[in-house]
N, C-alpha and C positions, 0 to 999 in steps of 0.2 A: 504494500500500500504506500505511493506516494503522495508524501501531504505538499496542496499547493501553494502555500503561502509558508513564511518564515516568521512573522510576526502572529499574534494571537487575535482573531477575530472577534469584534466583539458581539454577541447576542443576550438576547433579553431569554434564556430557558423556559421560563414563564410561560412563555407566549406559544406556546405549542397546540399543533391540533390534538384530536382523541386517539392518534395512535403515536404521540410521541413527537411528532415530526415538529423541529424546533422550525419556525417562521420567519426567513432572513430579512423582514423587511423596516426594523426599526431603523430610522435616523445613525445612530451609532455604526451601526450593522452594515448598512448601505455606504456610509462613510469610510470607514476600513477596507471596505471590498475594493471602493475606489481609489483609496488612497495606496493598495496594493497592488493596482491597476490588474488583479480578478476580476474576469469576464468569466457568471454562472454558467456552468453546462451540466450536464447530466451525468452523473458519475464522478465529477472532480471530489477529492477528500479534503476538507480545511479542518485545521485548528480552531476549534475556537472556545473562547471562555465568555463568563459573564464576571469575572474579576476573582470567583473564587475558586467556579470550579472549571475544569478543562478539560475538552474532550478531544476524538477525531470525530467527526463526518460526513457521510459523503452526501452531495448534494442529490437532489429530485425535483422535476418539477412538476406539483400537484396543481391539483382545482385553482388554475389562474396564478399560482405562484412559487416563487422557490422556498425550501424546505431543505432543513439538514437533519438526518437520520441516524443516530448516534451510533458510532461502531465501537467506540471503546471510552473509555473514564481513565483519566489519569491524578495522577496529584500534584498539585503546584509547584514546581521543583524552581522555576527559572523565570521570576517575577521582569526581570530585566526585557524579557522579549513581549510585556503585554501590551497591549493597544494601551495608550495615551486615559481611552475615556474607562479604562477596567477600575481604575482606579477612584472613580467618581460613583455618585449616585445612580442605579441603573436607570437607564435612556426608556422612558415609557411611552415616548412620541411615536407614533407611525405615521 
């Protein structure tokens, strides 16, 4: 499994449909992706955390939008590589 980004993406976990699928489309989320200069496709794997926890997952695109679908959990080892806003209060805007 190749993850596509180096830096940690940020997502709102929260925000998931009924089967899990974390919903990439907060402000924050959208931000990092571009600021990564990630282009969604189907099957890419990203990092991503919501500042405390951090996963892999690969991307999907459901019912009109993108989706990451958790392939594994990891633990916070390496605070240095997280998005800018991990560190702030979570991004609740969509």
């Amino acid at each position: 499994m190749i993850v596509s980004n180096t830096k940690l993406i940020f997502v709102d976990f929260g925000n998931a449909d009924e089967d899990g699928a974390i919903r990439l489309v907060t402000f924050g989320t959208l931000q990092d992706l571009f600021e990564e200069g990630i282009e969604l496709r189907e099957g890419i794997v990203l990092k991503i955390s919501d500042g405390e926890l951090i996963a892999d997952a690969t991307v999907a695109f459901r019912e009109g939008m993108w989706v990451a679908l958790i392939n594994n959990w990891e633990a916070d080892e390496a605070p240095d590589t997280q998005s800018p806003r991990s560190s702030k209060a979570p991004d609740t805007r969509v």
